[in-house]
N, C-alpha and C positions, 0 to 999 in steps of 0.2 A: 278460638277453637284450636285444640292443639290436638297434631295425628300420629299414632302410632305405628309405625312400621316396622313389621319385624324383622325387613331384609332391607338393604339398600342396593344388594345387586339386581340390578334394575339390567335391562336390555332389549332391542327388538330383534328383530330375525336378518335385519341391516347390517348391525355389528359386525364386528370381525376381531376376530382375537387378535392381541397383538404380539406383534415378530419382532423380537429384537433384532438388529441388526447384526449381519456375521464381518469377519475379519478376514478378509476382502469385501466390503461394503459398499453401498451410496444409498443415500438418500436425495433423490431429486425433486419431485411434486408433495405438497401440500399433503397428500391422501396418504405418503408413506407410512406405515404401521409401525417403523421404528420412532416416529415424533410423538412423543407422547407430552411435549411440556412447550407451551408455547407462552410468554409476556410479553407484550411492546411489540408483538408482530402477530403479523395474521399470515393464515395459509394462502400457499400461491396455485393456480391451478395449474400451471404450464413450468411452474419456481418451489423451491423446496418452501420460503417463507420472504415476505416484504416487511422492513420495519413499519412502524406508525409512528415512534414516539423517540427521545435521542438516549434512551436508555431500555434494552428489549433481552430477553432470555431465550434461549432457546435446547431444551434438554431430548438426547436421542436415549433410547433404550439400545445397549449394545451388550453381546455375548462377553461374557469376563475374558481375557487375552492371557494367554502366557506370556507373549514378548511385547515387549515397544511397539506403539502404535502410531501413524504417522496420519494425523486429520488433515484433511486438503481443503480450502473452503474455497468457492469462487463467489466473488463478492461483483453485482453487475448495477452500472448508473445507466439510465434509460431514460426516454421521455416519461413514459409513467412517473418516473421518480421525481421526475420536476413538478408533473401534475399534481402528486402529494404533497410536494414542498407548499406547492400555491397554498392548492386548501389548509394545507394546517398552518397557514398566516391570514387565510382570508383575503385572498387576494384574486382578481379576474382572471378569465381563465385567460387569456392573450395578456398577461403579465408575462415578462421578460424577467426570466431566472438568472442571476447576475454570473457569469462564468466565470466561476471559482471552485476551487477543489473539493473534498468533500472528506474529512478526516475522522476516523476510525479507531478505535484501540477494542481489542480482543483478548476478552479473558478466557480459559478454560481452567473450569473445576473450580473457580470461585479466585481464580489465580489471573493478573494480566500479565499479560506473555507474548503480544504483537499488538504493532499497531499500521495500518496502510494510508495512505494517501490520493483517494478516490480522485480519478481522469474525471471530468465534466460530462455530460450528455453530449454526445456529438450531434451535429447540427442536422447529420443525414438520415436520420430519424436509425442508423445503428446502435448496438451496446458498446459500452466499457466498460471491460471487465478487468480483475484482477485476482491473482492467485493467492491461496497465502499457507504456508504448510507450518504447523503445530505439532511435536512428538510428545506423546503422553506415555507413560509409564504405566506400567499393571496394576498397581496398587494403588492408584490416579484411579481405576477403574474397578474398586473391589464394588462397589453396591451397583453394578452394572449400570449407573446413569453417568450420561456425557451429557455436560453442560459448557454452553457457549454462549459468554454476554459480548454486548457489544454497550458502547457507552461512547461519550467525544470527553476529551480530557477537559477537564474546566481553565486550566493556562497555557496555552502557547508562547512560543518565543515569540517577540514583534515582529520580527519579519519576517514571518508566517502567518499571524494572525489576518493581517489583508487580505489574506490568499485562498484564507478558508472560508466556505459558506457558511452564516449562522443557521442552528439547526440542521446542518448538512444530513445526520445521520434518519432523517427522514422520508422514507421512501427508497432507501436503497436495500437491495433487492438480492438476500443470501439465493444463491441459483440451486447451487446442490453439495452437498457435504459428504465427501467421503473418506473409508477410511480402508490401510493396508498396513501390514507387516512393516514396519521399521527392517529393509536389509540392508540400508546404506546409509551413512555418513550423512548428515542434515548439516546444509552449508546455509551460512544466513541467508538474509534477501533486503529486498530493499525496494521501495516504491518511489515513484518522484512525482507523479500525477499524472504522468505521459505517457505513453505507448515506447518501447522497446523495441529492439531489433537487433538479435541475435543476444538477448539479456544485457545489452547495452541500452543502458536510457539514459534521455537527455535531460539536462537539468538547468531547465534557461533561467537569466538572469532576475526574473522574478516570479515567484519568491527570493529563487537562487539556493532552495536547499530542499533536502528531501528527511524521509524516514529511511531507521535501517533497525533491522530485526537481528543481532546478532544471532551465530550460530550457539546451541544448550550446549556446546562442548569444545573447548578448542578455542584458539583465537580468530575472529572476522577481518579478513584483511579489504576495506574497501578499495580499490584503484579510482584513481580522478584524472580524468583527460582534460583537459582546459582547451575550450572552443575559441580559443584568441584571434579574433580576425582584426585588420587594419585595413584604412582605407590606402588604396593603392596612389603611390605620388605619379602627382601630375606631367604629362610628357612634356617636355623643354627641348623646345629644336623642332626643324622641320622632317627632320630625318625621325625623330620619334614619334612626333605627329601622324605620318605616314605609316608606321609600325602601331601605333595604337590599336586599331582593329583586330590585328592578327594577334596583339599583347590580351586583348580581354580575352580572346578563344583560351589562348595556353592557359592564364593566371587567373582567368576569373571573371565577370562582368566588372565590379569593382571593390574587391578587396582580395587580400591573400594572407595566408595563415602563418602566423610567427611563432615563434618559443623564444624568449629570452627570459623567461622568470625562472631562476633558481630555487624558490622556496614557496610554500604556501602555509598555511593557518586554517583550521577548520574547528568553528564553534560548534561544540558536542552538547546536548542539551538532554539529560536525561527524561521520557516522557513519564515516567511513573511520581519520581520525585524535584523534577526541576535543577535537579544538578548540574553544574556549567564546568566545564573546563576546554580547555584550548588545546589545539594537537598539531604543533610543525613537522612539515616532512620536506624533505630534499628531494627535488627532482630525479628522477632516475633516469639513465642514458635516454628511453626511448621516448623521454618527454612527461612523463605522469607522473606521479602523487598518489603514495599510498598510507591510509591512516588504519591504526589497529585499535581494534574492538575488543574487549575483554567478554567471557560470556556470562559473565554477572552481572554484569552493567542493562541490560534487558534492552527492550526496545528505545532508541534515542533518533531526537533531530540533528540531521550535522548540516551545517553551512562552511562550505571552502569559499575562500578568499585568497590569491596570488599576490606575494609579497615583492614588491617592486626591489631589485637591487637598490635602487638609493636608499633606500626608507620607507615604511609606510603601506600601506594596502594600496592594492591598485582597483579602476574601478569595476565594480559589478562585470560579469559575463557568462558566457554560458558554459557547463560544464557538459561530459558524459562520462557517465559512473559507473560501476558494477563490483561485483563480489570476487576477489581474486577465485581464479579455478576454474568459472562460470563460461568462459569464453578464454579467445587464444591471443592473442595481441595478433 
């Protein structure tokens, strides 16, 4: 039997017309009237949207803009997040989610254009969240839809790929999406899976490398601090023996922090195309390492390595990283 209908504007008295969203914006909850396009995710009641699946869309209705637009996204891993992880492998629910990171690439308008490096579910039943700002152009925005995928890249470098959970992009949790005037200067960014402090983050010795977003304009100057600790030598003599207690107060329980590397190497990995190349930088007086970012190079993996004066790489350690400009030495 086949029906005829002469309208398909269909609706009940529930409805709500929909509001595109204005330029100073957010969309936070599931119910926002600006979401009109939702794949691979479902609405959040308390969260803008949760993925389900390692490849998800999600399209806003926004007012056309005159100027530059700057989207903000906070992207958060939670226990829920683990708990969807479970189910979509079939796994009990007191399975042990292996802590590892949880990696990300973000397209906008059908464009990729960042990628993040999701922190693990913290143990203390808290979130981890992470920021991540994208500038769109007006005419990115002529048919008033904002579209934002998310996907996990299908190659990683190897010494990354350990690091990162299979299927990660499930179950984590777009919080709220907003959007403001472009008035300043978009400097890159950069993720490493870890929590920050003062836009300083650390980048321990494994993986040993992170994500970096350059900035759409301008060069990205990354700085690299190198966490070089050594074990403290042993005291010889009875007179040092005797000083040893008061030597761990001043120096440390047991190790103290050195510089003697002149040079380092950082494997740059482009995530869009898998492009490689190498980048040396010289020490600068205050002890760091700074490698530059072109902004057509798009989002890339970098892994530093310190170049021993004899020869050779020296081994693995920890790094802290950040975006020149972002902080003050």
């Amino acid at each position: 039997m086949t029906y005829q209908l002469a309208s398909l504007d269909l609706a009940t008295d529930f409805d709500r017309p929909l509001a595109p969203l204005t330029v100073p914006g957010k969309a936070v909850k599931g119910d926002s009237a600006g979401l009109v396009l939702l794949d691979g995710a479902a609405r959040g009641a308390y969260r803008l949207a949760r993925l389900v699946r390692q490849e998800a869309l999600l399209g806003l209705s926004v007012t056309r803009p005159d100027l530059p637009v700057d989207v903000h996204l906070v992207l958060v891993v939670d226990a829920f997040s683990d708990d969807m992880w479970r189910r979509s492998r079939d796994l009990e629910e007191d399975a042990v989610v292996p802590r590892r990171h949880r990696l990300a690439r973000v397209s906008v308008q059908g464009r990729q254009r960042a990628a993040v490096l999701l922190e693990p579910a913290p143990l203390d039943g808290s979130v981890a969240s992470q920021r991540l700002t994208v500038r769109v152009r007006p005419e990115e925005l002529g048919s008033g839809l904002l579209t934002l995928g998310f996907d996990v890249p299908r190659e990683v470098p190897s010494w990354l790929g350990g690091a990162v959970l299979e299927d990660g992009l499930t179950g984590v949790c777009i919080a709220r999406v907003s959007l403001e005037p472009a008035t300043e200067t978009l400097t890159g960014s950069l993720s490493t899976g870890f929590a920050g402090s003062k836009r300083r983050r650390l980048v321990p010795r494994y993986p040993g490398g992170f994500v970096v977003n350059p900035a759409p304009a301008g060069r990205t100057d990354v700085v690299l601090r190198p966490r070089v600790l050594e074990q403290r030598p042993r005291p010889v003599g009875r007179r040092a023996l005797a000083r040893e207690p008061l030597a761990r107060v001043r120096d440390g329980a047991a190790r103290v922090r050195v510089r003697r590397h002149v040079r380092a190497v950082t494997e740059v990995v482009s995530v869009t195309s898998g492009r490689r190349r190498q980048v040396l930088s010289d020490a600068r007086p205050d002890g760091t390492f700074v490698v530059a970012l072109e902004p057509g190079e798009g989002p890339v993996y970098a892994r530093p390595r310190l170049l021993r004066t004899s020869g050779g790489e020296s081994r693995m350690q920890d790094w802290y990283c950040w975006v020149d400009g972002s902080v003050s030495d």
